[in-house]
C-alpha positions as CSV (number, residue, x, y, z in Angstrom):
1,X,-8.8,5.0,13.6
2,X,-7.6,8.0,12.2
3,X,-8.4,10.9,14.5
4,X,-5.4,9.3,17.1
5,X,-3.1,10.1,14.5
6,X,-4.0,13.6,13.7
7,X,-6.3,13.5,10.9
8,X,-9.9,13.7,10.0
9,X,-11.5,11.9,7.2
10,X,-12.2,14.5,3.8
11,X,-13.6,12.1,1.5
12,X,-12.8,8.3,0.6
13,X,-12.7,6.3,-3.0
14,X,-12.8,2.3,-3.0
15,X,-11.0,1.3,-5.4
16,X,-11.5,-1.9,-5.7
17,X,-13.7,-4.8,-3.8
18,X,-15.5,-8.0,-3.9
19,X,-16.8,-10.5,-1.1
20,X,-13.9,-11.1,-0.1
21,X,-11.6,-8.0,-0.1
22,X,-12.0,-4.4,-0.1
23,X,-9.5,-1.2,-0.8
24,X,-9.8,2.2,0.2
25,X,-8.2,5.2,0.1
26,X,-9.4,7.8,2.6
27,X,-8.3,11.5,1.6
28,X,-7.4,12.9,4.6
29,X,-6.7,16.7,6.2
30,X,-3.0,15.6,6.4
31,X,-1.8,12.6,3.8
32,X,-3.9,10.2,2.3
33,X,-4.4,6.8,3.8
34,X,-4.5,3.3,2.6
35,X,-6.9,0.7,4.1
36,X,-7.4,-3.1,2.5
37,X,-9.1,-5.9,4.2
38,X,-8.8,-9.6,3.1
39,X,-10.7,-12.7,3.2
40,X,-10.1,-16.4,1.8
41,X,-8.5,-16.7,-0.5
42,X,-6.2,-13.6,0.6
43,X,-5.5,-14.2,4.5
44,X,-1.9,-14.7,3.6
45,X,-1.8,-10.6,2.5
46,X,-2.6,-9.9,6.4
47,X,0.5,-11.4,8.0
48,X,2.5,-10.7,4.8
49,X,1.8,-6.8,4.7
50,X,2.5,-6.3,9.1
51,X,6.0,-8.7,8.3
52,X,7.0,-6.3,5.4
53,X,6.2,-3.2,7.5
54,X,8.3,-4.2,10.4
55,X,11.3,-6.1,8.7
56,X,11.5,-3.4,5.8
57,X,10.3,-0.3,7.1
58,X,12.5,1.8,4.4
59,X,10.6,-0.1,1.2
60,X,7.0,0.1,2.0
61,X,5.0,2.8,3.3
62,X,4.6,3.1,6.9
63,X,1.9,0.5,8.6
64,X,-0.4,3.0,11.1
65,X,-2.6,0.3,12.3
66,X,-3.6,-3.4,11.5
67,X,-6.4,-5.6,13.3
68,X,-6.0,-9.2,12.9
69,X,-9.6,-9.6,13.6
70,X,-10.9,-8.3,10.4
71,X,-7.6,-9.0,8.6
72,X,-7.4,-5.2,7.9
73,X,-4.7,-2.7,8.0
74,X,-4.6,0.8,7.0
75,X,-1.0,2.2,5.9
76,X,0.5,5.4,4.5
77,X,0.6,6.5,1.1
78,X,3.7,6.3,-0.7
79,X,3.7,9.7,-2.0
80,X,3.7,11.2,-5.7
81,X,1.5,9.8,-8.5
82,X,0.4,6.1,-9.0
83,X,3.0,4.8,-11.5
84,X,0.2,4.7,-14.0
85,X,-0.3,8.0,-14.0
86,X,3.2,9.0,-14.8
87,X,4.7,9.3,-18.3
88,X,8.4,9.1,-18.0
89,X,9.3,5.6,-18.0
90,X,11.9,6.4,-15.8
91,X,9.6,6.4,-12.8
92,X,9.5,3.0,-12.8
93,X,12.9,1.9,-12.6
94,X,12.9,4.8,-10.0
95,X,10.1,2.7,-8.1
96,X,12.1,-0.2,-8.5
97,X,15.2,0.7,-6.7
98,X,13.4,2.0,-4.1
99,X,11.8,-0.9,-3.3
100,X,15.3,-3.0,-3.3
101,X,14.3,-4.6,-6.7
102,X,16.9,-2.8,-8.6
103,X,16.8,-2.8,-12.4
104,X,20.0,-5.6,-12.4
105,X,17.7,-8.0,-10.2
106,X,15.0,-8.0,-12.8
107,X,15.1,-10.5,-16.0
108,X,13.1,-10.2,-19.0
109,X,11.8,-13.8,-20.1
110,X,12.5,-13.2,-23.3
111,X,16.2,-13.0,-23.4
């Protein structure tokens, strides 16, 4: 799946799974890759995930292949470190704008 697009596979970590999902990340010689299959009670992810890609291409990282067979699709990663990994709170509101949910669009319940 991903030799078409130029890469060979380095290593892989799944990072999280059960029966009826799976996520993997596949270190690659070029970027890393994202690949997450679903099952009941997560089919609606599938459709959700390929609409998202191809209505919002600029907010989510780019959608390399998807087969509705297995409900899988493998994507690009977003770049820089996972949010978690970051210390400057700033990153998140940077995230956020990015990903059209701007700081103003976002309430706190407790106000």
């Amino acid at each position: 799946m991903i030799r078409p697009l130029g890469m060979e596979l380095k290593d892989f970590h799944q990072l999280n799974g059960a029966k009826t999902f799976s996520l993997l990340r596949f270190d690659t010689t070029k970027q890393p890759v994202w690949f997450k299959a679903v099952g009941k009670p997560n089919l609606h992810e599938f459709p959700i995930t390929v609409a998202l890609a191809k209505l919002f291409p600029e907010y989510v990282p780019s959608l390399l292949a998807a087969r509705p067979d297995c409900h899988g699709w493998l994507m690009a990663d977003a770049g820089g470190p996972p949010l978690r990994e970051v210390e400057d709170a700033s990153a998140w509101k940077d995230a956020a704008d990015r990903t059209g949910w701007s700081s103003d669009r976002i309430h706190r319940r407790d106000k």
